[in-house]
C-alpha positions as CSV (number, residue, x, y, z in Angstrom):
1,X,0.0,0.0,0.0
2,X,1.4,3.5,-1.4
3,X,0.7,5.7,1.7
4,X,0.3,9.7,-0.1
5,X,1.1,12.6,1.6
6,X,-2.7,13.1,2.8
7,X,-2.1,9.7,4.3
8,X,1.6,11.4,6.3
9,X,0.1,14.3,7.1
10,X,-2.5,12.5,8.9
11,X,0.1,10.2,10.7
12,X,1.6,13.1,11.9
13,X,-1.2,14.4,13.1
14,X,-1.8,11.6,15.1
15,X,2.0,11.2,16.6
16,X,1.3,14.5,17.7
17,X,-1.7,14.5,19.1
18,X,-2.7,17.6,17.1
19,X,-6.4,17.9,15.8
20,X,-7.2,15.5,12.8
21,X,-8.1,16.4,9.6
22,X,-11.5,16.8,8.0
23,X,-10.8,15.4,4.7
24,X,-10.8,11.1,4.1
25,X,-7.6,9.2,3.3
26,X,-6.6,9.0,-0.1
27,X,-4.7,5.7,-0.9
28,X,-3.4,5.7,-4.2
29,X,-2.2,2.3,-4.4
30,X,-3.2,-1.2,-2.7
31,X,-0.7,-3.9,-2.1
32,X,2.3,-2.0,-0.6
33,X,1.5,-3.0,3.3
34,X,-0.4,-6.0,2.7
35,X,-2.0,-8.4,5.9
36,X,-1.8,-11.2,4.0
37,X,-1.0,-10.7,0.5
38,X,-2.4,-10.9,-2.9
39,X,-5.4,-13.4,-4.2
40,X,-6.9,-13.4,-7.6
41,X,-9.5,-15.6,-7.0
42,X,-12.4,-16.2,-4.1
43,X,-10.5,-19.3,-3.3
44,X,-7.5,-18.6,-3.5
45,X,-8.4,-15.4,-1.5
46,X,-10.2,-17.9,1.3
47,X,-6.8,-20.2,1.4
48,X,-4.5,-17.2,2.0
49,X,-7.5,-16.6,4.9
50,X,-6.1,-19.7,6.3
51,X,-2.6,-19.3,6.7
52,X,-2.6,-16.0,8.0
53,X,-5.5,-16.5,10.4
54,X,-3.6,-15.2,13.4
55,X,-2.9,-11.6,11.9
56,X,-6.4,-11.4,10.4
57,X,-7.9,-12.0,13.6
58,X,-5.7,-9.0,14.7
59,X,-7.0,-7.2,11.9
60,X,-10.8,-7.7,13.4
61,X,-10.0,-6.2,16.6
62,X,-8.8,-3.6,15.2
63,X,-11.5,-1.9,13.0
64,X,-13.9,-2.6,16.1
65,X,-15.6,-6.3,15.7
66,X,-15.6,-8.2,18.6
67,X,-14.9,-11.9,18.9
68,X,-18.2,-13.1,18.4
69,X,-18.1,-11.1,15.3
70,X,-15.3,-11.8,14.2
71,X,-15.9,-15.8,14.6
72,X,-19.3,-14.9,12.6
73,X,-17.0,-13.4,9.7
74,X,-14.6,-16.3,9.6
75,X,-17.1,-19.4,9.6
76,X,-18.6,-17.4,6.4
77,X,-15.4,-17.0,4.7
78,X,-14.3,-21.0,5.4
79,X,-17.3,-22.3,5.5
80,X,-20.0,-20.5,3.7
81,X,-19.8,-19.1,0.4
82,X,-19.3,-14.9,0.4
83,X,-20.3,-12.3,-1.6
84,X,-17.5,-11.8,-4.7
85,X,-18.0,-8.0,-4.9
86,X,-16.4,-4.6,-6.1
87,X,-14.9,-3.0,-2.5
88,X,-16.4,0.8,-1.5
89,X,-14.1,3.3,-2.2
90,X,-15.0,4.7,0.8
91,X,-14.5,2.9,4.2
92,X,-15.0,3.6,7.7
93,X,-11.8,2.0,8.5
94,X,-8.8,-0.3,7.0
95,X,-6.1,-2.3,8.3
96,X,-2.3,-2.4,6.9
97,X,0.3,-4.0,8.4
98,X,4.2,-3.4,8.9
99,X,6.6,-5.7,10.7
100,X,4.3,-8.4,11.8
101,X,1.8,-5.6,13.4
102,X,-1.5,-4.6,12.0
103,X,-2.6,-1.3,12.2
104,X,-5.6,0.5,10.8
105,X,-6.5,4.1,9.2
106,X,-9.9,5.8,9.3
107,X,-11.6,7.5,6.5
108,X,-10.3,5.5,3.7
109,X,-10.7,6.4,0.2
110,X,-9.3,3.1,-1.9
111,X,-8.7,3.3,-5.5
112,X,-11.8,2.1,-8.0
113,X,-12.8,-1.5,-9.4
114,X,-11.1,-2.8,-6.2
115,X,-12.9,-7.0,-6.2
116,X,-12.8,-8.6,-3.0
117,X,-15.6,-10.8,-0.7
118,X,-18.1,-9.4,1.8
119,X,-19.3,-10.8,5.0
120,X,-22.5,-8.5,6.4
121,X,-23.0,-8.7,10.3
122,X,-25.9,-7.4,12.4
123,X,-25.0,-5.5,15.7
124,X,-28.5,-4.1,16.9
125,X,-29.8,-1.3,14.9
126,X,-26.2,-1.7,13.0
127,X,-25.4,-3.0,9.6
128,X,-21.2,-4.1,9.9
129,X,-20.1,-4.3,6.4
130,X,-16.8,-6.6,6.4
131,X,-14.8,-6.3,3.3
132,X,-11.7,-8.5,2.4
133,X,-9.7,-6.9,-0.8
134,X,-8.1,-9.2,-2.9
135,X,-5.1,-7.0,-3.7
136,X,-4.2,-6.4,-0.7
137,X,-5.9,-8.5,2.3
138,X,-6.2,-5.6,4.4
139,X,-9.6,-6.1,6.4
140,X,-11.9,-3.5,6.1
141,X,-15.4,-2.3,7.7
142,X,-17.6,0.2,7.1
143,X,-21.1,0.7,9.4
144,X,-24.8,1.8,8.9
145,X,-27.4,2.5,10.9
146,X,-30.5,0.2,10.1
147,X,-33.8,1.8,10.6
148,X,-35.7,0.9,13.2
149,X,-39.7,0.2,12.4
150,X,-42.3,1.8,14.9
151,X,-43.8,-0.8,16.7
152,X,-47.7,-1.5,15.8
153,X,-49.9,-1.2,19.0
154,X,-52.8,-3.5,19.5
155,X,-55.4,-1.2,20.7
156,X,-58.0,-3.7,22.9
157,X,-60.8,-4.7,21.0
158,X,-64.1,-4.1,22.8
159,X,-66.5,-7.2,24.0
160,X,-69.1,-7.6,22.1
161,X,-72.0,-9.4,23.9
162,X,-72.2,-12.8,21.8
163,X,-75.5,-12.8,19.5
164,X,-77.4,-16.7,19.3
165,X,-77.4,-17.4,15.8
166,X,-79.7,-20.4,14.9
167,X,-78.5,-23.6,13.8
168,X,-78.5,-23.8,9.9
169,X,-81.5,-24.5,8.2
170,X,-80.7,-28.6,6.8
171,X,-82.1,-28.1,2.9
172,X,-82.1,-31.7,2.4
173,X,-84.8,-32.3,5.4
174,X,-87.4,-29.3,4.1
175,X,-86.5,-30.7,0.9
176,X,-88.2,-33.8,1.7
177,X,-91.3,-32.9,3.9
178,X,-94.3,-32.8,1.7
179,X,-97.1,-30.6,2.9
180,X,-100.6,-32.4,3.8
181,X,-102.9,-33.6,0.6
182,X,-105.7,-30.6,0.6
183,X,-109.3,-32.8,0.9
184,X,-111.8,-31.0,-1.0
185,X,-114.9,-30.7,1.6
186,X,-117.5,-33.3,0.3
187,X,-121.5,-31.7,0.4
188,X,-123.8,-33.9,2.4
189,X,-126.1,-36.2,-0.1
190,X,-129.2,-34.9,-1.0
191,X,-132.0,-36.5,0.0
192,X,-133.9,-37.6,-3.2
193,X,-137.2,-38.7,-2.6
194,X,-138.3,-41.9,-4.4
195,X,-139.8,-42.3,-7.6
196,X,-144.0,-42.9,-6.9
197,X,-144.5,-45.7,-9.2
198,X,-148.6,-44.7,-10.3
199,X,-149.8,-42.2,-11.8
200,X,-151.0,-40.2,-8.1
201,X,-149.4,-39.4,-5.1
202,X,-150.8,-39.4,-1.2
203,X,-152.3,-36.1,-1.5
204,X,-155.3,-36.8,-4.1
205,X,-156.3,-39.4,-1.8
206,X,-156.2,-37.5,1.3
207,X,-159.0,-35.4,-0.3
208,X,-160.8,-38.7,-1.0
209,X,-161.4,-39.4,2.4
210,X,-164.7,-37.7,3.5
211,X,-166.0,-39.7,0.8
212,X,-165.1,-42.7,1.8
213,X,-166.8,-42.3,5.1
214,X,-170.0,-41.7,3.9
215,X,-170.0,-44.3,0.9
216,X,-172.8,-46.5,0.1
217,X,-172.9,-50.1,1.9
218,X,-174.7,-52.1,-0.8
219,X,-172.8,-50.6,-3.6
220,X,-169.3,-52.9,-3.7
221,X,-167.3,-49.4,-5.6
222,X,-167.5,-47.1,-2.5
223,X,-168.5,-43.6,-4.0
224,X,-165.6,-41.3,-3.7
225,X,-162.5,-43.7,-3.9
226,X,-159.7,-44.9,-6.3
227,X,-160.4,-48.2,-7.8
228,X,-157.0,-50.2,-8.0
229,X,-156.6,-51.4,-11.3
230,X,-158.4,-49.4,-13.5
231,X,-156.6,-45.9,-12.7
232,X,-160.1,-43.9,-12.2
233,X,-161.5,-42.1,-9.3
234,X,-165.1,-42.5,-8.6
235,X,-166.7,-39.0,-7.3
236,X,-169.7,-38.8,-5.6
237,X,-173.1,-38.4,-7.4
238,X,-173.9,-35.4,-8.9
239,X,-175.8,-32.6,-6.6
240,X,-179.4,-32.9,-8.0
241,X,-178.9,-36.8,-7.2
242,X,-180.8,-37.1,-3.6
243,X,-179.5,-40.0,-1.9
244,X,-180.8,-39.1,1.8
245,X,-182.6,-42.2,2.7
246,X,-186.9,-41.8,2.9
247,X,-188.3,-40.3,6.0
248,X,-190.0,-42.9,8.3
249,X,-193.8,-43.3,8.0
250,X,-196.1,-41.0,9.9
251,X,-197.8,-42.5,12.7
C-alpha cells in the first residue's frame, strides 16, 4: 500500500496528538502494506485466509468487531460461500500491516474496481459491512445504521355481547317434507225422494177421504175412492142426485 502525503500528514497528526483532519484518506495504491497478501481468485483469497489467520484475527480487533463477530465473519469466509463483490471506495476504517503488526487508518478512500468478498453482520440497529480486498488482504469495515420500524400497537378490541345465531337450516330435510294432501270438503247427499211408481201421489187421496166415510154399503165401488186397477177415481153423485134415505112413515 502506497501511503500519499494526505495519508503522512494525517500520521503526523496523530504522533502528535494535534487535531485531525477533515478530509478522508486517499490511498493511491493497494498492495504495498499488505495483511496477508495478494489473491486473484475467491478461493484462493479464502486459502490465503487460512494461513494467515492469526494476523487477520488482529486485523478484526482492530477496525472494532468483537470476537463473536469476528468468529461470525470467519465461519462465512471457510465455510460459507461470500459475496464476490467490487470493495467501497469509501470505508469507515482499513487495516495495513508493517513488521508483523497490523494497524488501521480511518476515512479511507481506496482506488476504483477494487474486487474482494463481503461478509454482512448485524450488531443491533447496526449493519457491519466486512470487506476482504483481494489486492491487498487488508480487512476493512464500514457501518450503517438500520432503521428501526415503529412498533404497531394493538389497541383492545371491545367485547361484544355474543348474539345466538340459529343452527343452519338442513335443505335436504325441508327438501323432503311434503305438505298435507288438501281434501276438498265433500256436500252432504241430497235426499232424493223416491220415484212414486202410479200415476197419483198421497195427497189426491187425502182429499178422497170424507168420501169414503160416507159411501154407500150395498154398492161394492164405495163412492168417492180410487179403484185399483183401472186408474179412475169414482166421485160422488152429482148434486141434484138425492141419496138421503126416505123419511119414516107417519104414525
Amino acid at each position: 500500500m502506497w501511503i500519499t502525503r494526505p495519508v503522512a500528514a494525517a500520521l503526523l497528526v496523530m504522533m502528535t496528538g494535534l487535531p485531525a483532519l477533515a478530509q478522508p484518506i486517499e490511498i493511491a495504491t493497494l498492495g504495498r502494506a499488505p495483511v496477508m497478501g495478494q489473491s486473484t481468485n475467491a478461493a484462493e483469497l479464502k486459502s490465503n485466509f487460512t494461513k494467515n489467520e492469526g494476523m487477520m484475527r488482529q486485523a478484526g480487533m482492530a477496525i472494532g468487531l468483537t470476537t463473536e463477530q469476528y468468529e461470525q465473519f470467519r465461519l462465512a469466509l471457510e465455510v460459507g460461500k461470500p459475496n464476490w463483490v467490487t470493495v467501497p471506495r469509501h470505508l469507515d476504517a482499513m487495516t495495513w500491516a508493517s513488521a508483523g503488526r497490523v494497524h488501521v487508518l480511518h476515512d479511507v478512500i481506496i482506488p476504483p474496481n477494487q474486487k474482494g468478498v463481503e461478509v454482512d453482520l448485524h450488531s443491533n440497529d447496526k449493519l457491519i459491512a466486512v470487506f476482504l480486498p483481494a489486492k491487498c488482504g487488508n480487512l476493512s469495515v464500514i457501518r450503517r445504521n438500520v432503521p428501526r420500524v415503529a412498533a404497531v400497537r394493538n389497541f383492545p378490541v371491545p367485547h361484544v355481547a355474543a348474539v345466538a345465531v340459529p343452527p343452519p337450516v338442513d335443505q335436504t330435510v325441508v327438501a323432503d317434507v311434503q305438505p298435507p294432501p288438501v281434501v276438498a270438503a265433500v256436500a252432504p247427499p241430497i235426499a232424493i225422494p223416491a220415484v212414486a211408481h202410479h200415476g197419483f201421489g198421497l195427497l189426491p187421496l187425502a182429499a178422497l177421504l170424507p168420501f169414503l166415510i160416507h159411501s154407500s154399503s150395498n154398492n161394492s165401488v164405495i163412492p168417492g175412492s180410487f179403484v185399483p186397477g183401472t186408474g179412475t177415481i169414482t166421485g160422488p153423485p152429482p148434486p141434484h142426485v138425492c141419496t138421503c134415505p126416505p123419511p119414516p112413515p107417519c104414525p
